[in-house]
VOVO-791624 format. One record per residue: x, y, z of N, C-alpha, C in turn; residue in one letter. Coordinates in nm, 3 decimals. Each point is the difference from the previous one (the first is absolute). Example, Ala and Ser with C-alpha at 12.3 -4.5 7.8 and 13.67 -1.06 7.14 Angstrom:
BEGIN
   n.east  n.north     n.up  ca.east  ca.north    ca.up   c.east  c.north     c.up  rest
    1.319   -0.569    0.780   -0.089     0.119    0.000    0.090    0.120    0.000     A
   -0.035    0.105   -0.072    0.082     0.119    0.006   -0.077    0.109    0.073     S
//
This chain:
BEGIN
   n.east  n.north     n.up  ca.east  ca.north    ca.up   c.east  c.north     c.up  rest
  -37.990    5.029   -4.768    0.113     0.060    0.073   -0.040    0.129    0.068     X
   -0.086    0.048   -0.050   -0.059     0.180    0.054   -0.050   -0.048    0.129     X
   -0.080   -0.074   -0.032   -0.135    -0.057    0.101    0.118   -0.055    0.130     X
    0.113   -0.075    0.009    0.075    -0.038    0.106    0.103    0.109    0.023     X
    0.005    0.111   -0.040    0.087     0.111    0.016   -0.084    0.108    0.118     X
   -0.121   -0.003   -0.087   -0.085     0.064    0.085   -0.038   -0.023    0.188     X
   -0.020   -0.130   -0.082   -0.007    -0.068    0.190    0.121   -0.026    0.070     X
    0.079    0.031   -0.050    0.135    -0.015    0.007   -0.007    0.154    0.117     X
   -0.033    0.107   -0.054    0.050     0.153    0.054   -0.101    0.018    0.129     X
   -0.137   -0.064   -0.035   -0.097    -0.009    0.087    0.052   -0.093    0.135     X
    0.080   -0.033   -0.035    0.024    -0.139    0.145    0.160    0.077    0.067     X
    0.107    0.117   -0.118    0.047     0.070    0.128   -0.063    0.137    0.047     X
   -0.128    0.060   -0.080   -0.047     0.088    0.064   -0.012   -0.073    0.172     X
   -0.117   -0.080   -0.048   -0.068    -0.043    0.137    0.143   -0.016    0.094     X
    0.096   -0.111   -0.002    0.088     0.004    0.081    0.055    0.143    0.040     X
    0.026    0.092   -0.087    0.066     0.113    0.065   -0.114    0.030    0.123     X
   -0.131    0.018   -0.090   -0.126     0.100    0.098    0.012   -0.129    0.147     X
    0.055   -0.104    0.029    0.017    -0.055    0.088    0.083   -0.010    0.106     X
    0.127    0.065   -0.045    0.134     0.050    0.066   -0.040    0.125    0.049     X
   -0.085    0.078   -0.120   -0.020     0.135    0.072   -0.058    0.015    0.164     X
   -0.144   -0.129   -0.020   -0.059    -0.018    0.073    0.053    0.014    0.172     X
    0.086   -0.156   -0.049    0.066    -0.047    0.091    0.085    0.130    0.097     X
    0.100    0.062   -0.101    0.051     0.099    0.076   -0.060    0.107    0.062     X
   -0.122    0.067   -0.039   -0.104     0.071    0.067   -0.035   -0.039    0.119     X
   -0.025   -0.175   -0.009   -0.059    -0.063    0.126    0.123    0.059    0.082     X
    0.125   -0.049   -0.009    0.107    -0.013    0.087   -0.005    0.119    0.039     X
    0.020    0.114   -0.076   -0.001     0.114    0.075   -0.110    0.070    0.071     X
   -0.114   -0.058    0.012   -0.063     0.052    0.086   -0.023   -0.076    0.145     X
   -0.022   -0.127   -0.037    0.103    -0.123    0.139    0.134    0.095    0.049     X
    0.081    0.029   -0.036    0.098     0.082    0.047   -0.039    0.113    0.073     X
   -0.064    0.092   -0.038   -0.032     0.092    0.054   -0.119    0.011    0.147     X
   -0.095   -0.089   -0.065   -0.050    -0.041    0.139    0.092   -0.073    0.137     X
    0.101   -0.081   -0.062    0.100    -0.073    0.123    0.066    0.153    0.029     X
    0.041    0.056   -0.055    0.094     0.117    0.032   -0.089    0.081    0.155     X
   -0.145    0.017   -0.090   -0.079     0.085    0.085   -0.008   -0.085    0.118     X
   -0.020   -0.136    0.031   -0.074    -0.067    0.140    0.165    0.011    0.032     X
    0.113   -0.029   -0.050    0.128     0.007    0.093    0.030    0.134    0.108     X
   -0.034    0.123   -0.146    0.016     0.126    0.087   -0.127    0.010    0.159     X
   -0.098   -0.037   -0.062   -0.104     0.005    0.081    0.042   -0.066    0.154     X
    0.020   -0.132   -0.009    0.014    -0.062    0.130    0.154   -0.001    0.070     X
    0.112    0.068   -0.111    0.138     0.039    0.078   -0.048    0.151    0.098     X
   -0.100    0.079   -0.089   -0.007     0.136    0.072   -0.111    0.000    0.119     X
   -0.125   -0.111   -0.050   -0.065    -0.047    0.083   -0.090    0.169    0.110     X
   -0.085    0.073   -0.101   -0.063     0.157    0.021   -0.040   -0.029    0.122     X
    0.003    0.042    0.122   -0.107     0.001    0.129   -0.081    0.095   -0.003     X
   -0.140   -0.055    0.046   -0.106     0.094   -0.027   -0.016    0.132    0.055     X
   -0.070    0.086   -0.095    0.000     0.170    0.067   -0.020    0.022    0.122     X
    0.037    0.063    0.088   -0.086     0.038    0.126   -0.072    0.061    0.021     X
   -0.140    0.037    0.050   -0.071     0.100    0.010   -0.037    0.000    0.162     X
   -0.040    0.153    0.048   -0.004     0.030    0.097   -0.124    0.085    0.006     X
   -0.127   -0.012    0.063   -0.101     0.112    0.050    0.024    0.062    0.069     X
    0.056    0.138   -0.052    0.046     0.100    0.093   -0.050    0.101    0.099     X
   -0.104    0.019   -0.100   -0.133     0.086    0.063   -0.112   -0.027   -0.019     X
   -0.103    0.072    0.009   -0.189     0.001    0.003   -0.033    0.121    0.041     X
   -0.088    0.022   -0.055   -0.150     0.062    0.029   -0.144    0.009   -0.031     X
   -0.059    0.004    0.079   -0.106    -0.096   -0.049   -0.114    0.101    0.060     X
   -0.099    0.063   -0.172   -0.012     0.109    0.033   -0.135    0.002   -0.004     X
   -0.051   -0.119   -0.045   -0.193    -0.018    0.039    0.022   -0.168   -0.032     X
   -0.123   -0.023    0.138   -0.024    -0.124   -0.041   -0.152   -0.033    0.072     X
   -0.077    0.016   -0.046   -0.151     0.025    0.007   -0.077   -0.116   -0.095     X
   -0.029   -0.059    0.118   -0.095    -0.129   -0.012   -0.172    0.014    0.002     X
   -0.069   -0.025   -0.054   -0.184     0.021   -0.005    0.009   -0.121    0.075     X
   -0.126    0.022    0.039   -0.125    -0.140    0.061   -0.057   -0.022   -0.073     X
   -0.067   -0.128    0.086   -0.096    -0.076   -0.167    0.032   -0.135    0.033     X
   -0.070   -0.054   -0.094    0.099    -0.170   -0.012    0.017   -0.023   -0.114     X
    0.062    0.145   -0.113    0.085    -0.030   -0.118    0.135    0.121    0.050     X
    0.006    0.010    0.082    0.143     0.109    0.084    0.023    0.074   -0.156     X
    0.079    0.080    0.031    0.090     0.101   -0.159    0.108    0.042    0.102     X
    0.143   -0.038   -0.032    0.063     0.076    0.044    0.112    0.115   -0.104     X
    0.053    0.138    0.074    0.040     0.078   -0.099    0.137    0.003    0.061     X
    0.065   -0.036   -0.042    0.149     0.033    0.077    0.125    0.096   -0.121     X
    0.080    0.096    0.109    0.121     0.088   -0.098    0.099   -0.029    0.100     X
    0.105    0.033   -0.057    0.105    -0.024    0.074    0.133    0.022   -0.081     X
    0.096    0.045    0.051    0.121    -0.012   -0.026    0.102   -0.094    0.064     X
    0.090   -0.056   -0.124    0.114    -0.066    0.084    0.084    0.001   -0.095     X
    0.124   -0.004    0.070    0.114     0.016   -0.062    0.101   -0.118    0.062     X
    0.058   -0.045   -0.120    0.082    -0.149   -0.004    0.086    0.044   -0.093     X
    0.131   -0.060    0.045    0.151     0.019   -0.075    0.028   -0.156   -0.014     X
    0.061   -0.040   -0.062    0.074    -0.094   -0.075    0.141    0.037   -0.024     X
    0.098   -0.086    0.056    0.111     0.033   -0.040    0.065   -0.205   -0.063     X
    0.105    0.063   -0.102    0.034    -0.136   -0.076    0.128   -0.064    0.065     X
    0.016   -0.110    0.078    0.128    -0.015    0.080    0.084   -0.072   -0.084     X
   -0.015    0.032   -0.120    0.081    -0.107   -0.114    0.135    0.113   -0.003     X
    0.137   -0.108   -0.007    0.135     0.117   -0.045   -0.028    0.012   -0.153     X
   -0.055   -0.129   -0.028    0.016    -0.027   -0.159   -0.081    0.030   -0.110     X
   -0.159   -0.014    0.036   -0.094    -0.014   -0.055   -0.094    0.088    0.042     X
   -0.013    0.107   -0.110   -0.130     0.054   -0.029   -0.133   -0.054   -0.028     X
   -0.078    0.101    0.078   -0.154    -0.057    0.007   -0.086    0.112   -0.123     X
   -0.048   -0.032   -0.080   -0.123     0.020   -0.069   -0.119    0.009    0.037     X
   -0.078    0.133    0.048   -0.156     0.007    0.074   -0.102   -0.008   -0.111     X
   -0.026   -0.090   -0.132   -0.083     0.038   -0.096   -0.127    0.012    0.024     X
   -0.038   -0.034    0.097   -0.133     0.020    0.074   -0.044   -0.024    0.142     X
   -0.049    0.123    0.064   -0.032    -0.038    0.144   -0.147    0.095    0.019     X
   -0.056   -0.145    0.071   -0.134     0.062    0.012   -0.057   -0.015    0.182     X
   -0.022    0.110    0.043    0.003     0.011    0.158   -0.153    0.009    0.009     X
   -0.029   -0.051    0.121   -0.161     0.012    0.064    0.047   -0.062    0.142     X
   -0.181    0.020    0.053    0.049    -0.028    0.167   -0.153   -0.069    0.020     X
    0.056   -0.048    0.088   -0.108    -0.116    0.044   -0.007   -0.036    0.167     X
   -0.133   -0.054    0.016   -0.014    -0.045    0.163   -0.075   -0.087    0.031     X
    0.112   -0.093    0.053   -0.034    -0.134    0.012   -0.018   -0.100   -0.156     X
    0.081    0.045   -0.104   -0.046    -0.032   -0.115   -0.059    0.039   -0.122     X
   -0.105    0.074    0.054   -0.061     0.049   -0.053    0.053    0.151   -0.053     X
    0.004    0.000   -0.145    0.046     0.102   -0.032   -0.114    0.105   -0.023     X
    0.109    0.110    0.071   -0.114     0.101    0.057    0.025    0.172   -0.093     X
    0.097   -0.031   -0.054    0.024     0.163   -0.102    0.015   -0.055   -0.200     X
   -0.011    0.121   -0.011   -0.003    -0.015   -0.191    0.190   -0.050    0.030     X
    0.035   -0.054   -0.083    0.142    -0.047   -0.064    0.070    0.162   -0.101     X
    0.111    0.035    0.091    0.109     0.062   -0.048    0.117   -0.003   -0.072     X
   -0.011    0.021   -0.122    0.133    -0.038   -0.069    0.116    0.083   -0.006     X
    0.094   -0.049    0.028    0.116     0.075    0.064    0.066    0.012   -0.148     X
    0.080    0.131    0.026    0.086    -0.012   -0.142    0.137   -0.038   -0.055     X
    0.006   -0.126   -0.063    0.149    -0.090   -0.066    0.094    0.050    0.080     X
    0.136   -0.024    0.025    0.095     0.041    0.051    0.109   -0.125    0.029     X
    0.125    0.048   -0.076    0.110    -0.082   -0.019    0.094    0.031    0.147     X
    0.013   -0.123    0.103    0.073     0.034    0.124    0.111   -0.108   -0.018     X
    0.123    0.137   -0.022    0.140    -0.088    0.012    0.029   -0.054    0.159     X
    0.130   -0.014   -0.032    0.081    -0.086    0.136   -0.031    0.112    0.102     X
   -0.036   -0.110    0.107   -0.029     0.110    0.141   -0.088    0.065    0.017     X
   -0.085    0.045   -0.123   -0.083     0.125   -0.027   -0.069    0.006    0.133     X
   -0.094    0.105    0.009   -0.156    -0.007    0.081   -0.060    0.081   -0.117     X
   -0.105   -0.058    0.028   -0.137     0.096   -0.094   -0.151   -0.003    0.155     X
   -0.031    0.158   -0.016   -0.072     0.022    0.084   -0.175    0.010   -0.093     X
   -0.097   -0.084    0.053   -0.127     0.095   -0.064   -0.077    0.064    0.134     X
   -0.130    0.058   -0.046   -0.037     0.072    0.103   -0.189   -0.008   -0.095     X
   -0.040   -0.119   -0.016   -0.145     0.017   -0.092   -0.111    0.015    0.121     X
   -0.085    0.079   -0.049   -0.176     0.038    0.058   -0.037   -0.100   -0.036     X
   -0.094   -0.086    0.050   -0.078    -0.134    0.013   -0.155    0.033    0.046     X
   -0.076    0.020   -0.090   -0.143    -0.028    0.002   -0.080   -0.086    0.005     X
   -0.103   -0.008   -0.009   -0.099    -0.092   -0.001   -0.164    0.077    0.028     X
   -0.047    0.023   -0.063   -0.117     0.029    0.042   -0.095   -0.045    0.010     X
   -0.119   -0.037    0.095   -0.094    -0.064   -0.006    0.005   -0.153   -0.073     X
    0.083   -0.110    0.144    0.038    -0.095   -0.098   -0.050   -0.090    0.053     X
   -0.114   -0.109   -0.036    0.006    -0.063    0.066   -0.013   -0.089    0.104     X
   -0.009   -0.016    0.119    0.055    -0.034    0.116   -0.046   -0.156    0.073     X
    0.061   -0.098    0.025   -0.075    -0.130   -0.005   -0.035    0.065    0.217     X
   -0.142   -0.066    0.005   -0.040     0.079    0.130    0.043   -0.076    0.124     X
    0.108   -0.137   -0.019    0.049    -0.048    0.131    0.129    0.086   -0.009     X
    0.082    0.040   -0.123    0.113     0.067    0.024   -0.038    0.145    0.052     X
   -0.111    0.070   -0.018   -0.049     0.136    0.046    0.001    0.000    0.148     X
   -0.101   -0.094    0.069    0.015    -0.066    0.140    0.182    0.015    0.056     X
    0.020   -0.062   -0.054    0.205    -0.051    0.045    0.000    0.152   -0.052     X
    0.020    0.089   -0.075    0.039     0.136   -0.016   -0.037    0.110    0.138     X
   -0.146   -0.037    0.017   -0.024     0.077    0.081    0.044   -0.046    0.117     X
    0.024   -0.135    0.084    0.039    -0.037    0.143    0.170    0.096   -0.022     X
    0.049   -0.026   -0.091    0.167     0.076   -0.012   -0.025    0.095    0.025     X
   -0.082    0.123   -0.047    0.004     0.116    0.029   -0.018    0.031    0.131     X
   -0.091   -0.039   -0.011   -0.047     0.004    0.185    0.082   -0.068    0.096     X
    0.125   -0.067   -0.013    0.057    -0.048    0.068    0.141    0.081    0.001     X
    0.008    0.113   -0.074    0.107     0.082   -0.065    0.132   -0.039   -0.065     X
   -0.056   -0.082   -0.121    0.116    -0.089   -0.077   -0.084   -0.018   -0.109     X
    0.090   -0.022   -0.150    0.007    -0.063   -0.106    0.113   -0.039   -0.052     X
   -0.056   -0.063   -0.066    0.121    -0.137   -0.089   -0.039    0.021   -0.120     X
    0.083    0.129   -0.105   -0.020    -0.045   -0.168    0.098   -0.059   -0.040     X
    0.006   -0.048   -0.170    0.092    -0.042   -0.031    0.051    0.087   -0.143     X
    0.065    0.038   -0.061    0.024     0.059   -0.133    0.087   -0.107   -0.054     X
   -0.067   -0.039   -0.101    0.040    -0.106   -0.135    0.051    0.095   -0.155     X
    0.102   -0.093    0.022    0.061     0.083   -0.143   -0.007   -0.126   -0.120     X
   -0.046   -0.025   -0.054    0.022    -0.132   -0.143    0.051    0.092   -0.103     X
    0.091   -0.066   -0.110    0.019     0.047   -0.059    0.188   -0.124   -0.099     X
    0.016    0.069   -0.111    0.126    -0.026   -0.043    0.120    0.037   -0.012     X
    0.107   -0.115    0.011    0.188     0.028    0.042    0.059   -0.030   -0.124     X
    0.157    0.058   -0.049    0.078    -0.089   -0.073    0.082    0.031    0.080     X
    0.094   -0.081   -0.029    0.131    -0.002    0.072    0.083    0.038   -0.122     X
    0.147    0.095    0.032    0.066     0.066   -0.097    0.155   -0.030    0.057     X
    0.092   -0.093   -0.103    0.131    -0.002    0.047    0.085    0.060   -0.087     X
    0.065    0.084    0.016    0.040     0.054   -0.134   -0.055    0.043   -0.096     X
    0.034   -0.071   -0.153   -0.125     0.040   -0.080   -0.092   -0.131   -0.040     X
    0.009   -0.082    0.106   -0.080    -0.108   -0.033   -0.144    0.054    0.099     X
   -0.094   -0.065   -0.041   -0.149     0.055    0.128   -0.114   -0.122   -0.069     X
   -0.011   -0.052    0.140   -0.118    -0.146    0.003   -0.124    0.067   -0.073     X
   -0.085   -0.125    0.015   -0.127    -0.017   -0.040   -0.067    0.101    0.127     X
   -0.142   -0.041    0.014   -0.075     0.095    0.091   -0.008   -0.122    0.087     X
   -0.027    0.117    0.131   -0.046    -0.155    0.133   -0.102    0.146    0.082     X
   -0.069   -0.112    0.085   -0.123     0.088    0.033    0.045    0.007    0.132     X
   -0.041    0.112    0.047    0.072     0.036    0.155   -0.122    0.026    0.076     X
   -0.041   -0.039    0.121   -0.066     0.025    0.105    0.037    0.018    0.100     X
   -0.059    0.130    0.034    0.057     0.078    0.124   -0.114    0.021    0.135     X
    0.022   -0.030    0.104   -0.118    -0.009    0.126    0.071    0.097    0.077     X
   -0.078    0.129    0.072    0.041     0.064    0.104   -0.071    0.044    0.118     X
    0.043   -0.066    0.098   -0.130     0.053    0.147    0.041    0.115   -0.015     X
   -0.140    0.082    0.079   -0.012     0.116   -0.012   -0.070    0.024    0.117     X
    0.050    0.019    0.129   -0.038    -0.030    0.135   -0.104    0.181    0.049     X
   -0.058    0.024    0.004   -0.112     0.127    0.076   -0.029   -0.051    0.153     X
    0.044    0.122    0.088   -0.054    -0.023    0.118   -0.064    0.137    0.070     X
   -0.048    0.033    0.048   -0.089     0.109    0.083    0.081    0.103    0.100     X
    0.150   -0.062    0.039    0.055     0.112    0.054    0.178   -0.054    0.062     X
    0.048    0.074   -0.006    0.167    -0.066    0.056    0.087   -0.026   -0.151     X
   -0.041    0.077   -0.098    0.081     0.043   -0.103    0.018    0.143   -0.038     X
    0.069    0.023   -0.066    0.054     0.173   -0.026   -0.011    0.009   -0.127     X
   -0.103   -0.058   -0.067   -0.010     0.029   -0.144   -0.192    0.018   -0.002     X
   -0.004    0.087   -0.114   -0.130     0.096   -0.046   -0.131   -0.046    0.024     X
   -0.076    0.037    0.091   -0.156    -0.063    0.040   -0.047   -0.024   -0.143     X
   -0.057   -0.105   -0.020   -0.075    -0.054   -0.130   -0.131   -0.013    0.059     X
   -0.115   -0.007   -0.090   -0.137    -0.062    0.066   -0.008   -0.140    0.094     X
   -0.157    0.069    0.054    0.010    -0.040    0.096    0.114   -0.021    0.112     X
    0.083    0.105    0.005    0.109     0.044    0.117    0.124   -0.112   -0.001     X
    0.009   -0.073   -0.145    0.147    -0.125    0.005    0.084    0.116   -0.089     X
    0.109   -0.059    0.054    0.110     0.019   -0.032    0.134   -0.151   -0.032     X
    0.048    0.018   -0.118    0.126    -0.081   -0.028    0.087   -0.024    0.111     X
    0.013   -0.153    0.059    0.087     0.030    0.085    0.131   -0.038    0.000     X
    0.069   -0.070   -0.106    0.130    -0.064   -0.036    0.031   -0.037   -0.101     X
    0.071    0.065   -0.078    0.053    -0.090   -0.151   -0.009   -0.143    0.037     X
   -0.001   -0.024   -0.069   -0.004    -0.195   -0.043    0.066   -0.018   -0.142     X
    0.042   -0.122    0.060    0.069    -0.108   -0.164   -0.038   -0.083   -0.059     X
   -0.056    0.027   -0.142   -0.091    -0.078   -0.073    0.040   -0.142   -0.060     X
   -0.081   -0.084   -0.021   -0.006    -0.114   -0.028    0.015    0.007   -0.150     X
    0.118   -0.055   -0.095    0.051    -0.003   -0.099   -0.016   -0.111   -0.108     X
   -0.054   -0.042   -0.053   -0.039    -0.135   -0.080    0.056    0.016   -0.171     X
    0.066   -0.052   -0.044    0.050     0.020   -0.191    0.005   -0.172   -0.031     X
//
């Protein structure tokens, strides 16, 4: 009688630890439906970013047929969040600049920053690179630009988003950001940079999450 009493308590443990189960499951099935409902009724549109400025304050290429190039520069890009609803989470953004691809400065990490409804957030990072490098058909294409009084960079931002509704806030999603960054030799009103370019128009960056 012990021996069938016993297995007796063992068979509603297990059933309870099975209800428990069960209801755990349910409530977290719940909570995920809750989250994809809020998600696709509020449906976040992506940040905007804008290249506002440049300067571009050495960019000094060697000869050879292993090129080095050293490039500095400043630029400054704002982001503003066009959500009424939904806050954006910056947990990581990492800026560099590149030409033709080729990334041409050390990677800048920008610092966290929570942007409510409407917000703008402005940065303004120094972009280096020293002695980097340089594949010698893109040095060629560098130098015909100069000499033709034009460049084409690009500043890349990678980095991570949450989205925040209330007090609910998603998982992470990875955000990529592309911004021309147009230099021309004369017929702008912004600060001689090397070799005599100057920034000649904000531009609106290419947004990817």
């Amino acid at each position: 009688m012990g021996k069938d009493c016993g297995n007796h308590g063992d068979d509603e443990f297990k059933q309870s630890l099975r209800r428990l189960l069960g209801v755990l499951l349910f409530l977290a099935l719940l909570v995920g439906l809750i989250a994809l409902i809020v998600y696709l009724v509020l449906r976040p549109t992506h940040p905007r970013f804008v290249l506002q400025d440049a300067a571009l304050r050495q960019l000094d290429l060697s000869n050879g047929s292993a090129p080095l190039l050293s490039t500095a520069a400043q630029f400054t890009v704002a982001s503003h969040n066009p959500n009424g609803r939904v806050g954006v989470h910056y947990d990581r953004l990492d800026v560099y600049a590149s030409y033709k691809y080729q990334q041409v400065t050390l990677a800048s990490r920008l610092p966290p920053v929570y942007q409510g409804h409407g917000d703008v957030d402005v940065w303004s990072p120094v972009l280096a690179g020293p002695n980097v490098p340089f594949a010698p058909f893109l040095a060629d294409a560098m130098r015909k630009d100069i000499a033709n009084g034009y460049l084409i960079m690009e500043v890349r931002i990678d980095g991570r988003v949450r989205w925040k509704v209330g007090s609910w806030t998603s998982g992470h999603y990875h955000i990529f950001v592309t911004c021309p960054a147009y230099f021309i030799g004369s017929g702008s009103s912004s600060v001689v940079g090397a070799h005599g370019l100057r920034f000649q128009t904000a531009t609106y960056c290419r947004v990817e999450v």
